[in-house]
N, CA, C and O atoms as a Tinker XYZ file with bonds, in Angstrom:
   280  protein
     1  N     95.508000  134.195000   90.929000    73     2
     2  CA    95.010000  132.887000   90.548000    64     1     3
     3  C     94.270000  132.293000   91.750000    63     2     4     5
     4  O     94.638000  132.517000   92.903000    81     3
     5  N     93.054000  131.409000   91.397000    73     3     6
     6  CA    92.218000  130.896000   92.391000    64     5     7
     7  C     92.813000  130.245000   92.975000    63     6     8     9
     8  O     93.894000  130.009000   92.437000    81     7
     9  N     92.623000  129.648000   94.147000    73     7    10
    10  CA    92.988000  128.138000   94.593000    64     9    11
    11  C     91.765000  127.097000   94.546000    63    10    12    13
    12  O     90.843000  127.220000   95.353000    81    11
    13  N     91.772000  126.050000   93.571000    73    11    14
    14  CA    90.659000  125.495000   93.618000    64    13    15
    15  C     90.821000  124.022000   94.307000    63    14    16    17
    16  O     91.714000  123.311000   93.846000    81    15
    17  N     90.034000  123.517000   95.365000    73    15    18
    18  CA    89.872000  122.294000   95.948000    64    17    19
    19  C     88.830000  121.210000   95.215000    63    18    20    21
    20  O     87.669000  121.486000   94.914000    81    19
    21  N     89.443000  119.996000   95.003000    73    19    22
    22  CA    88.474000  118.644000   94.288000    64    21    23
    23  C     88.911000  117.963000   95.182000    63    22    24    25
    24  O     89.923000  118.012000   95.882000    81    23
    25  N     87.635000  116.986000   95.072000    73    23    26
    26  CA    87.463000  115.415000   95.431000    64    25    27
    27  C     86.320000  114.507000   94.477000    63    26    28    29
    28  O     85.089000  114.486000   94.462000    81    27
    29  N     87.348000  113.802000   93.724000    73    27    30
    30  CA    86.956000  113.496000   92.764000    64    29    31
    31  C     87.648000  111.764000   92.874000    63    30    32    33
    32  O     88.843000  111.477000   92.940000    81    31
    33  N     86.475000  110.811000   92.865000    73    31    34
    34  CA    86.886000  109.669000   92.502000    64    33    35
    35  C     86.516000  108.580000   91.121000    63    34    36    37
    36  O     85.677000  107.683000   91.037000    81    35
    37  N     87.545000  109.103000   90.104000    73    35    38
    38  CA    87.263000  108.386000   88.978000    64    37    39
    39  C     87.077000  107.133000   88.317000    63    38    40    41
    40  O     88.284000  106.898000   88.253000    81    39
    41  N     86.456000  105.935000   87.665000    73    39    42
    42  CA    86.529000  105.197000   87.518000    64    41    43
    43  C     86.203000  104.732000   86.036000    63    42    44    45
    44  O     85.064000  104.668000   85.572000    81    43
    45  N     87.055000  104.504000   85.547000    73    43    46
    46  CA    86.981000  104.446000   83.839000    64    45    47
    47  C     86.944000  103.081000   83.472000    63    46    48    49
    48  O     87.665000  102.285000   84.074000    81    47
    49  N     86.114000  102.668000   82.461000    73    47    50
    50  CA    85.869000  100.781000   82.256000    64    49    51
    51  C     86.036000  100.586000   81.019000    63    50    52    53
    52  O     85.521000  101.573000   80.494000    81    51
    53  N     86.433000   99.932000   80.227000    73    51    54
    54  CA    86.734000   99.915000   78.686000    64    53    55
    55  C     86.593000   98.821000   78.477000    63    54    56    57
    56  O     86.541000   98.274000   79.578000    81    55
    57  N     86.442000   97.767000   77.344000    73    55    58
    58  CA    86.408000   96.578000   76.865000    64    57    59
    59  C     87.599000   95.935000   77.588000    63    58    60    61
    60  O     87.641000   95.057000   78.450000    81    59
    61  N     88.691000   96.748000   76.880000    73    59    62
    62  CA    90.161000   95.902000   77.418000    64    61    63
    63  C     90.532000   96.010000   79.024000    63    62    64    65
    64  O     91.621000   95.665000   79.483000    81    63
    65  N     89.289000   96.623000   79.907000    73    63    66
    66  CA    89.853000   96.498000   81.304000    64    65    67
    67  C     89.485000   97.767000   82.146000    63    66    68    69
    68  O     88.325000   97.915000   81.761000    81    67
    69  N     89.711000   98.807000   83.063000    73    67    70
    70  CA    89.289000   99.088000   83.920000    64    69    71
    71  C     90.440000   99.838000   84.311000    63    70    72    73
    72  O     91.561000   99.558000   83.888000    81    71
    73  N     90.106000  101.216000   85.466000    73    71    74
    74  CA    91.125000  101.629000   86.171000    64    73    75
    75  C     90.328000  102.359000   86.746000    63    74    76    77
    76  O     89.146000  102.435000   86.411000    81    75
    77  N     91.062000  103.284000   88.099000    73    75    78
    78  CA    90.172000  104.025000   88.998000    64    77    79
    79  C     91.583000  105.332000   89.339000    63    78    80    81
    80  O     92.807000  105.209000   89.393000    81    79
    81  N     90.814000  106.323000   89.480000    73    79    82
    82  CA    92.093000  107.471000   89.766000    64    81    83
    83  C     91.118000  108.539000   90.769000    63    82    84    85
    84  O     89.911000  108.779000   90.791000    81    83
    85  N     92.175000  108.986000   91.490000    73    83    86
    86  CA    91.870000  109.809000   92.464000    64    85    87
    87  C     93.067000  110.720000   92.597000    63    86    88    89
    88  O     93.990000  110.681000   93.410000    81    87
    89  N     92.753000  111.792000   91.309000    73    87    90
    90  CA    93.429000  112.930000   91.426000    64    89    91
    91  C     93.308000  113.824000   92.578000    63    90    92    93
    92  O     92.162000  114.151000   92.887000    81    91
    93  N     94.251000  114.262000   93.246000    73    91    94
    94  CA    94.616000  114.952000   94.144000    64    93    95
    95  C     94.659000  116.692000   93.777000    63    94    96    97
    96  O     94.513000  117.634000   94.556000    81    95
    97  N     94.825000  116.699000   92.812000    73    95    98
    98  CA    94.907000  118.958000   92.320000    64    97    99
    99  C     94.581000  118.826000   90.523000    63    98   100   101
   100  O     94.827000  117.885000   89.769000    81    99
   101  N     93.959000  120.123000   90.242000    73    99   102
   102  CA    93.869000  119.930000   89.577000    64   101   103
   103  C     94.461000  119.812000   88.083000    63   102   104   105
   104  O     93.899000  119.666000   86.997000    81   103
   105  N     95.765000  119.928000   88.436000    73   103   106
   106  CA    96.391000  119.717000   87.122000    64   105   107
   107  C     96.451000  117.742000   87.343000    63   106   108   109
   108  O     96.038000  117.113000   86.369000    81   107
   109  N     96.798000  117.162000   88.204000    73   107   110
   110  CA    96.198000  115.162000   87.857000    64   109   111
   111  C     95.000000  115.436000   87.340000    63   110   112   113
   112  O     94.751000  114.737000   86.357000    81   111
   113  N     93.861000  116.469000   87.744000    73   111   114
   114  CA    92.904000  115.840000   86.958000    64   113   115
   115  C     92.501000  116.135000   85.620000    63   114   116   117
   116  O     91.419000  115.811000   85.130000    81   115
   117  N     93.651000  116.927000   84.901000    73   115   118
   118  CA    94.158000  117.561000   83.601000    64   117   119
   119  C     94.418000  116.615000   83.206000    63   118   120   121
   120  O     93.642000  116.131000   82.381000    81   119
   121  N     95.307000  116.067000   83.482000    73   119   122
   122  CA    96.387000  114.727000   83.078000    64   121   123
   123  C     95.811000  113.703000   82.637000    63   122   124   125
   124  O     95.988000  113.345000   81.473000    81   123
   125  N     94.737000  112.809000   83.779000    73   123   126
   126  CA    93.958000  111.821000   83.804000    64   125   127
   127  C     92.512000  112.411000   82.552000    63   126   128   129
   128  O     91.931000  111.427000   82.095000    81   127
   129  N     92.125000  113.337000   82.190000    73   127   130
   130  CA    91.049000  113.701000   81.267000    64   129   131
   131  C     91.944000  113.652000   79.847000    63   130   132   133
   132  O     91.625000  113.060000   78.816000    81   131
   133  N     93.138000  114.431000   80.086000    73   131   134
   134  CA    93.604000  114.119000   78.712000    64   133   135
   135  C     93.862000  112.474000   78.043000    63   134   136   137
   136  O     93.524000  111.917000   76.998000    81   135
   137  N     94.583000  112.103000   79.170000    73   135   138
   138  CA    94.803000  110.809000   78.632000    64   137   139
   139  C     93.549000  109.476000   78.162000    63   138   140   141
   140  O     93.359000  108.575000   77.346000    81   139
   141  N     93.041000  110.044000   79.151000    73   139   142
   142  CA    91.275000  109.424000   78.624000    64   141   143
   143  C     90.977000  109.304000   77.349000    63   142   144   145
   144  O     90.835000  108.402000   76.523000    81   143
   145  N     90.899000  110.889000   77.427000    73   143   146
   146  CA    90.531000  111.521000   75.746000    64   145   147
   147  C     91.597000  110.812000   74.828000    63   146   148   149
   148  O     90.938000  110.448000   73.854000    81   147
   149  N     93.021000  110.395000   74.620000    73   147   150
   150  CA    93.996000  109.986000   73.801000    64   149   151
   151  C     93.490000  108.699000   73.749000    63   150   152   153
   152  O     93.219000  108.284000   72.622000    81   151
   153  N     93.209000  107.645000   75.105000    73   151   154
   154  CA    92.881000  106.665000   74.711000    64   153   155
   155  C     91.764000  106.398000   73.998000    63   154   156   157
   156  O     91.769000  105.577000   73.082000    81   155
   157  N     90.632000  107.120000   74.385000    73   155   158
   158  CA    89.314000  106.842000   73.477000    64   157   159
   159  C     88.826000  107.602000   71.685000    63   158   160   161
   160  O     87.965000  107.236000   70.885000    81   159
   161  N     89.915000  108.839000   71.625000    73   159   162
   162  CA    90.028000  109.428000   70.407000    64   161   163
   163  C     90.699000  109.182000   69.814000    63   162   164   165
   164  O     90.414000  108.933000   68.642000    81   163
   165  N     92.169000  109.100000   70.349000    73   163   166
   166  CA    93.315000  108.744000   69.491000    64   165   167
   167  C     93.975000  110.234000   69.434000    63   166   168   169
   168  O     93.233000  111.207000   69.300000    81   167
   169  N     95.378000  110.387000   69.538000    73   167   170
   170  CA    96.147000  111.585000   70.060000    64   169   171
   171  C     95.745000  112.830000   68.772000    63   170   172   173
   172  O     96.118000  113.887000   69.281000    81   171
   173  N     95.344000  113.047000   67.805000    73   171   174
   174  CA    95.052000  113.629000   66.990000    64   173   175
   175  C     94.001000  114.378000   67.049000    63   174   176   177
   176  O     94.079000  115.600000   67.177000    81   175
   177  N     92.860000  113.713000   66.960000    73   175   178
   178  CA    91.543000  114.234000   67.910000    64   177   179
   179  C     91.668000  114.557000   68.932000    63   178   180   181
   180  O     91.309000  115.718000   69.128000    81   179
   181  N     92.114000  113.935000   69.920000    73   179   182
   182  CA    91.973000  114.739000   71.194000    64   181   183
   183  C     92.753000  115.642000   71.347000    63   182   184   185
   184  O     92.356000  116.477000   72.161000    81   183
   185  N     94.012000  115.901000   70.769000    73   183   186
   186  CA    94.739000  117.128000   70.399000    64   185   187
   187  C     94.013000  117.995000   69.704000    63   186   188   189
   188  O     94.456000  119.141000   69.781000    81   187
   189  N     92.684000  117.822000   68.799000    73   187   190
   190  CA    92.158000  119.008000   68.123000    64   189   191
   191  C     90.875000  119.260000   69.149000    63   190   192   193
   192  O     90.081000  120.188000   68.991000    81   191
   193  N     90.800000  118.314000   70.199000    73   191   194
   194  CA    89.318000  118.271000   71.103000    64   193   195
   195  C     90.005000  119.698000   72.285000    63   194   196   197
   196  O     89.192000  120.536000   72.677000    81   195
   197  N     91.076000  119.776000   72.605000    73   195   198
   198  CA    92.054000  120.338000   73.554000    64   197   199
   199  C     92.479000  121.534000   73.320000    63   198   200   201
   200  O     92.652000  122.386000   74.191000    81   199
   201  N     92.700000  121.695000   71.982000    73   199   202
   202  CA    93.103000  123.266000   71.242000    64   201   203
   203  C     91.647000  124.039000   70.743000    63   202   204   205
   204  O     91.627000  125.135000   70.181000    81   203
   205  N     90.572000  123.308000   71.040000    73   203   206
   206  CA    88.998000  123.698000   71.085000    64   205   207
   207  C     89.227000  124.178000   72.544000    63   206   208   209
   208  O     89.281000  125.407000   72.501000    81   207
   209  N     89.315000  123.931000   73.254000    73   207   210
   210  CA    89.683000  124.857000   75.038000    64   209   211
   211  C     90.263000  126.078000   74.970000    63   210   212   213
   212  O     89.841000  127.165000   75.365000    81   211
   213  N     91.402000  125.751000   74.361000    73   211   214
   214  CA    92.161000  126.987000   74.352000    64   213   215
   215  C     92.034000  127.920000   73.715000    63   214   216   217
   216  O     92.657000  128.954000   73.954000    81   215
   217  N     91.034000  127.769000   72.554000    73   215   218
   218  CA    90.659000  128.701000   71.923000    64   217   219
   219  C     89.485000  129.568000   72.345000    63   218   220   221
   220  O     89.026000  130.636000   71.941000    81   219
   221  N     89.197000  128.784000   73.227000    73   219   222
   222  CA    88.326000  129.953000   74.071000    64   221   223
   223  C     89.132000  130.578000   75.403000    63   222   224   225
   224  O     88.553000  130.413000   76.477000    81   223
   225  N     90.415000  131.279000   75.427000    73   223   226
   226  CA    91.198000  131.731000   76.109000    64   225   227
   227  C     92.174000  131.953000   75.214000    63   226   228   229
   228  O     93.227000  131.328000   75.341000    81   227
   229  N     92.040000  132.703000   74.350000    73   227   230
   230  CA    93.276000  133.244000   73.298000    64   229   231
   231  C     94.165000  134.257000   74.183000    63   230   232   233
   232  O     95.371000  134.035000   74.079000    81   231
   233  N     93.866000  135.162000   74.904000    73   231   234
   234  CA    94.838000  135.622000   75.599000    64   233   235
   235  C     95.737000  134.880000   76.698000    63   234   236   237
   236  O     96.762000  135.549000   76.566000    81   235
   237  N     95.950000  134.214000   77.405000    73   235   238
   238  CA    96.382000  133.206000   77.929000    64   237   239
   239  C     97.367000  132.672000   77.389000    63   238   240   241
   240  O     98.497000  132.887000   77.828000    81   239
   241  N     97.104000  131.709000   76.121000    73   239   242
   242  CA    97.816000  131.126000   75.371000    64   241   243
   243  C     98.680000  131.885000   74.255000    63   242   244   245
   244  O     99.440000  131.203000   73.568000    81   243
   245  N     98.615000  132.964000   74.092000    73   243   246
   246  CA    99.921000  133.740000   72.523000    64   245   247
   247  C    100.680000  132.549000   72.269000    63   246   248   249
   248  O    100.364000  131.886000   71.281000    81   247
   249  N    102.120000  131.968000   73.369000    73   247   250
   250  CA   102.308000  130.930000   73.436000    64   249   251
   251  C    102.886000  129.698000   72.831000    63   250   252   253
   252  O    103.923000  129.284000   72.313000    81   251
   253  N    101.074000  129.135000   73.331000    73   251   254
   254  CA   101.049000  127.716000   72.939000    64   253   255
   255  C    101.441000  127.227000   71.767000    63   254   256   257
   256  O    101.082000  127.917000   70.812000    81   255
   257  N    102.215000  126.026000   71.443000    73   255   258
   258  CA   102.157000  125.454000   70.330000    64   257   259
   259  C    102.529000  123.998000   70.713000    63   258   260   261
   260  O    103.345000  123.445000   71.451000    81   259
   261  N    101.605000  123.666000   69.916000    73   259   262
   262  CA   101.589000  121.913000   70.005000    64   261   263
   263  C    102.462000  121.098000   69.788000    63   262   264   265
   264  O    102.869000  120.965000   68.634000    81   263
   265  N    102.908000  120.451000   70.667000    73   263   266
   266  CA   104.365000  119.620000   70.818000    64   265   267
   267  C    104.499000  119.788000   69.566000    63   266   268   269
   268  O    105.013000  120.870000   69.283000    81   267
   269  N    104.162000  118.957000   68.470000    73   267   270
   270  CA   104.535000  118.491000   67.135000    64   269   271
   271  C    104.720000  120.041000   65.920000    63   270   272   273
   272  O    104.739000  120.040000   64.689000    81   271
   273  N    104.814000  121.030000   66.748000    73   271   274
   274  CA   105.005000  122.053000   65.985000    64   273   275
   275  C    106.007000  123.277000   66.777000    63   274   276   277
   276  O    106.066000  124.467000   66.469000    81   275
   277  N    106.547000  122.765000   67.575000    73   275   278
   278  CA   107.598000  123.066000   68.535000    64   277   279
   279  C    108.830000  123.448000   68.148000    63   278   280
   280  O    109.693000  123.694000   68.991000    81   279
């Protein structure tokens, strides 16, 4: 597995307000994209926006299954 280095300073603005993140590796900046995506899609969509990823890495995942089918 690679080791991959970021520096990444995020800043997200929405009607209801604002926030700024500065993920440190890249699984925060997993975290902080998903949750993005939940807030602006709604957990359903962005759960079907997310299993569109993984489906381009079917070996990887055998696996996976989505919380709600756990």
């Amino acid at each position: 597995m690679a080791t991959v280095s970021i520096d990444v300073d995020i800043k997200a603005k929405w009607p209801q307000g604002q926030c700024s993140y500065s993920p440190g590796s890249v699984e925060e900046l997993a975290i902080i994209g998903m949750d993005l995506l939940v807030k602006e899609l709604g957990p359903q969509a962005a759960r079907d926006f997310i299993e569109q990823v993984f489906e381009k890495y079917p070996e990887g995942h055998q696996d996976f299954q989505p919380a709600d089918q756990e």
